[in-house]
Each structure stands twice: as C-alpha cells, then as structure tokens.
C-alpha positions as CSV (number, residue, x, y, z in Angstrom):
1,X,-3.9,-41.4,-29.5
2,X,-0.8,-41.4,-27.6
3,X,1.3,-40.0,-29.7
4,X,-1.2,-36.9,-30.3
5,X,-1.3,-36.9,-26.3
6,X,2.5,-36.4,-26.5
7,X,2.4,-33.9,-29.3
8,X,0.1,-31.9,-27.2
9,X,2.1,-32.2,-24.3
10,X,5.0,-31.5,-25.8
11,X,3.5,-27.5,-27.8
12,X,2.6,-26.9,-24.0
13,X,5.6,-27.3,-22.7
14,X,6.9,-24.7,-25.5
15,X,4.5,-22.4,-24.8
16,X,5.0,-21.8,-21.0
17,X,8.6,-22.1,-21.2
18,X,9.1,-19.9,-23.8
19,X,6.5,-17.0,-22.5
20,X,8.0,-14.9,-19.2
21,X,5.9,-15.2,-15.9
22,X,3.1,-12.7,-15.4
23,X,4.8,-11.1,-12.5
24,X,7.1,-9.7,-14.4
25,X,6.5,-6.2,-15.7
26,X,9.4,-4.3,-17.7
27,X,7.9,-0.9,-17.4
28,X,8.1,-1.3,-13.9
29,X,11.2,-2.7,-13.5
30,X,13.0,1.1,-14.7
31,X,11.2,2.9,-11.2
32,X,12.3,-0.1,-9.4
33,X,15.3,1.2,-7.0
34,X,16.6,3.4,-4.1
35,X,15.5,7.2,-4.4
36,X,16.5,10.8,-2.4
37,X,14.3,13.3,-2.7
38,X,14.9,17.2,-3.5
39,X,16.0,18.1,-0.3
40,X,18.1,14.8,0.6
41,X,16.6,14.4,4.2
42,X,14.8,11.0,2.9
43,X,15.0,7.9,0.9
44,X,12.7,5.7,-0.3
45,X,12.5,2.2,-1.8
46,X,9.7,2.0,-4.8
47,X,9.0,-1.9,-5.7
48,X,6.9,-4.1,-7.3
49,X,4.0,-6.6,-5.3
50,X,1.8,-8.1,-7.6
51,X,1.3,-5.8,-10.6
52,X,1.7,-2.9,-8.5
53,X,3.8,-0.1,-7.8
54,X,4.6,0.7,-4.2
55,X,7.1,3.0,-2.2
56,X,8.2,3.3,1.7
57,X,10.4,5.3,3.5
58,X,13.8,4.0,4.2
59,X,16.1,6.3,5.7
60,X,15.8,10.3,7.4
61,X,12.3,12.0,7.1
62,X,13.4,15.8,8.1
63,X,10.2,15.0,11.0
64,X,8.9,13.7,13.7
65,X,10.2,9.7,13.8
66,X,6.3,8.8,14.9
67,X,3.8,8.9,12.7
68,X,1.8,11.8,14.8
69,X,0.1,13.3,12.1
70,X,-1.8,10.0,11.3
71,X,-5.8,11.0,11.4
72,X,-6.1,7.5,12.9
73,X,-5.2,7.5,16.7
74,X,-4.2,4.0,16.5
75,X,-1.8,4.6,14.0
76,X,0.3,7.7,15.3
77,X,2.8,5.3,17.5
78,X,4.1,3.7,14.3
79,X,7.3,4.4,13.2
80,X,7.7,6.8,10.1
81,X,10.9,5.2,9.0
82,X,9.5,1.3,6.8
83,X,6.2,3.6,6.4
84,X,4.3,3.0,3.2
85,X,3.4,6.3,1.1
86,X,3.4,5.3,-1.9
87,X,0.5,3.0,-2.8
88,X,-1.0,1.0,-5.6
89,X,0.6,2.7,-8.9
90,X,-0.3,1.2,-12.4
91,X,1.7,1.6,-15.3
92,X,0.2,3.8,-17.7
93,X,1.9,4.7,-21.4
94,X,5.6,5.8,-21.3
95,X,6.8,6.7,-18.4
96,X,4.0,7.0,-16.5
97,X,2.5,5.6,-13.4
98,X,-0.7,6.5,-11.9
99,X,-4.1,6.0,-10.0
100,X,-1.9,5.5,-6.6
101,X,-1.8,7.8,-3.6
102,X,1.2,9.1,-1.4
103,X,1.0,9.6,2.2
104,X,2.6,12.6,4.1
105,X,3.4,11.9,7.2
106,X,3.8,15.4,8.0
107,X,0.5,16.6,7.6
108,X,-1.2,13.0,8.1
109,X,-2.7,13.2,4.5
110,X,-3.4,11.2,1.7
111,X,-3.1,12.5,-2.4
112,X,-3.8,11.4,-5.2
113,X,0.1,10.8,-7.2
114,X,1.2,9.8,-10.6
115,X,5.0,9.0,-11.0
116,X,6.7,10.1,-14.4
117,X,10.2,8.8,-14.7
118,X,12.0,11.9,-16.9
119,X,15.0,9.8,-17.1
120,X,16.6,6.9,-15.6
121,X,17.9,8.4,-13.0
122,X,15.2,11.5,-12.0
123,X,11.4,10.6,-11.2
124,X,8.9,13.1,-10.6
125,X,6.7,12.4,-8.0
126,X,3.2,14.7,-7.9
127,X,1.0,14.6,-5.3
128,X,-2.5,16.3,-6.1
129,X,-5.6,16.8,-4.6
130,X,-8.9,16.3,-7.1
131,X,-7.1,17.4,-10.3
132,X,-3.6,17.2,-10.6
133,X,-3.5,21.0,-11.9
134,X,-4.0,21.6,-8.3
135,X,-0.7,19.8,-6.7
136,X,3.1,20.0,-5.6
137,X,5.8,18.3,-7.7
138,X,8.7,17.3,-6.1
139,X,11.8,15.5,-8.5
140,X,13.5,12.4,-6.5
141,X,17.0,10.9,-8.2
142,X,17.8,7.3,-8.1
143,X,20.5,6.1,-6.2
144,X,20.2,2.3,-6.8
C-alpha cells in the first residue's frame, strides 16, 4: 500500500509540475505592454488581472487632468492620469479580444470595445455603441 501511496504521489507531482499555472494566458501576453495612441497625446498600460484584460491611462490625456465628465458626481475629482478605461476583455480567436468596455473620459461615457492586435506592434482599439457597425476605431502602436 505504501508503495502504491508513493507511486500516486509521485504521477502528481509530474502532473502539476509539468502543466503551466492557470494565470497564465499566452494570447494575452502579445497585448500585454505600453501603447500611444493615433494622436500621441496619451499612453496606456493594457495588463492581465485574473483572466482578464485591462488598460489605464499612463501618461498625457490631450484633456482636462480631472475626470469632469464622469456622470457620477463623486467620481469627477479623480485624477484622469492611473484611470481605468479599459475593462474586462476576454480573449476570443486570433487576435481578438472582446466583451470589455472603454471609458472616455472626455465625454464621461462607457462603450462597448473589442481589441484586435493587426500586428505586434499596432492594436486596434474600437469603441461601439449597440453594434460595433456603429463605432470609432482608433489604431494605438506598442511602445513596450
């Protein structure tokens, strides 16, 4: 008995170490990285919590430093700059990542997104309302 104990113990062992932790996500890890958008006047940091796809402002916003806009009173003193826009992407086939949102600080809305990464260094980031016929595209480049 003991030695099937150890046998048992022993294919276990094997089979966690050899199999990568959950958190990990390759797909993700090519939107992963430091981005400027189209006009240059903002930067953003896209990462990975949980299995999740996320994005905040890091540097400029061509606006108002507050986030004025914000429909929620309570909310409008908060600095734009570490603001969270882009929320709760899922990988979907390719090079595709959708069913998250983006916040626009300028306007104080929320749209529907999807992310499509057209190469490794140019993501294009599509914000939507309803269908995402009816929508802006805008095409950020990676600088990390």
């Amino acid at each position: 008995m003991t030695t099937t104990f150890i046998a048992l113990l022993s294919s276990m062992f094997f089979i966690i170490s050899d199999s990568k932790p959950s958190f990990i996500n390759l797909p993700n890890s090519k939107i992963i990285g430091e981005w400027i958008n189209e006009k240059k006047d903002a930067k953003f940091e896209i990462y990975q919590n949980e299995n999740k796809i996320h994005g905040k402002i890091i540097w400029g916003t061509g606006g108002d430093p507050k986030d004025i806009k914000n429909p929620d009173p309570s909310l409008r003193n908060r600095d734009v700059i570490g603001l969270t826009i882009l929320k709760n992407f899922v990988f979907k086939n390719k090079n595709v990542w959708s069913d998250g949102t983006i916040y626009d600080p300028k306007d104080g809305k929320t749209y529907h997104c999807k992310l499509t990464l057209v190469s490794d260094s140019k993501l294009e980031v599509r914000g939507y309302i309803g269908i995402s016929l009816f929508g802006r595209t805008e095409t950020w480049t990676k600088i990390k």
